[in-house]
Structures are given as structure tokens and as C-alpha cells.
N, C-alpha and C positions, 0 to 999 in steps of 0.2 A: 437558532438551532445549531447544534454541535456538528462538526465533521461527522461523528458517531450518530449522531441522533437522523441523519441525512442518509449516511448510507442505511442504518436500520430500516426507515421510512422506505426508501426506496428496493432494497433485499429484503432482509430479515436481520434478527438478531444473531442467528444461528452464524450466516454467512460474515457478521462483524466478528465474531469469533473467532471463526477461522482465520482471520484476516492478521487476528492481533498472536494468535495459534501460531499462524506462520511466520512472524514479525519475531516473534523471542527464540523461535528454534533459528533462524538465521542470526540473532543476536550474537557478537561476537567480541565486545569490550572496547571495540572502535566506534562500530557504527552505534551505539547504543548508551553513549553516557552521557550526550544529551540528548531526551526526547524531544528539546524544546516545549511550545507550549499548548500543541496540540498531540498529545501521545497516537492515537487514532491516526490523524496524519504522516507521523512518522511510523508508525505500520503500514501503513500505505504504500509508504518511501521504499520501504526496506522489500514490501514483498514487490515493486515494480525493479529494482535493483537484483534481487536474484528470480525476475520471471517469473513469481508463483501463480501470474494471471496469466501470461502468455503460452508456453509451453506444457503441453496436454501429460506430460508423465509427472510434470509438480503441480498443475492443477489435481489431479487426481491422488498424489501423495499426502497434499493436504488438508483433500476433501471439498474443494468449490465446489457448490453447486450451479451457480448462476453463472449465463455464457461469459464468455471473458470479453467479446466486445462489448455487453452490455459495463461489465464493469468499469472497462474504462474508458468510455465516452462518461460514465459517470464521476470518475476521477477530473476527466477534461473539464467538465459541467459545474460540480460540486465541492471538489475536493481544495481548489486553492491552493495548490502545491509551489507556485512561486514563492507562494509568503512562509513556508514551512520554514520556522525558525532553529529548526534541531537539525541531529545529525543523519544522514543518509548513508547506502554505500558506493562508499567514496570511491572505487571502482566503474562503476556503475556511471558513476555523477562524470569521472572523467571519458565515459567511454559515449554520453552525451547520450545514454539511454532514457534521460528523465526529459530529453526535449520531447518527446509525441506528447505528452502529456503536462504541460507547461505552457499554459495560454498566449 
């Protein structure tokens, strides 16, 4: 099963949507020129890197529907994010925000 096919299974499709929705609008010609070779994942990356699960005015900007704890105990769970071979934001990466979620 895919990253994508895991989160859908466990949300919806809708909420994969959003996820990859909110992953290109933060897209910015750095963080984005290699997806590596889970794209899914690397959306994941990006929207943990500007908060779009954490903080309740970008959840809402982007449309989550599902709690944000749920989502990321399921990133801790599902997601694999050590092995993410692509780029993330690099901000973010230094500012040691992707360790909660990093096995």
C-alpha cells in the first residue's frame, strides 16, 4: 500500500486532496524540485513544515476536516517520514520541527 493509498484508507480521499491542495500552494521552487519518490509524502513534508495540521487559522484555510491529532499520530504510524527521499522545508527541517514526527 502507497503513503496515499494509507492515508485515503484511513481519512478519505477528499482529505488526501487537501493535503497535496496544500503541499503546491506552499510550493516555492526550493522546497519542491525534488518530490523524491514518494510525492504523497513529500506533501506531507511540506504541509508539517508550514503547520497546515497544526495551527487551527491554516487548518481551516485549507479545509482539513479531520482532527489534527488524528492526522499526525498517523503520520508517526504510517507515513515513514525518515525514509522521505525528497526535498522538504528546509526551514522547518532546521528549525527541528519534523522531529515529533520522525520515529
Amino acid at each position: 500500500m502507497t503513503t496515499r493509498e494509507s492515508f485515503v484508507h484511513h481519512f478519505d480521499e477528499e482529505e488526501a486532496c487537501v493535503v497535496e491542495a496544500a503541499a503546491i500552494e506552499h510550493s516555492n521552487g526550493i522546497n519542491n524540485i525534488n518530490k523524491g519518490s514518494d510525492e504523497f509524502r513529500w506533501a506531507i513534508s511540506i504541509c508539517i513544515g508550514y503547520e497546515c495540521f497544526k495551527l487551527p487559522e491554516y487548518r481551516n484555510a485549507h479545509g482539513f476536516n479531520y482532527d489534527a491529532e488524528a492526522i499526525q499520530a498517523w503520520i508517526r504510524m504510517h507515513c515513514n517520514l525518515g525514509n522521505h527521499d525528497g526535498d522538504v522545508d528546509y526551514l522547518a527541517l532546521f528549525c527541528g520541527t519534523y522531529q515529533d514526527y520522525i520515529q
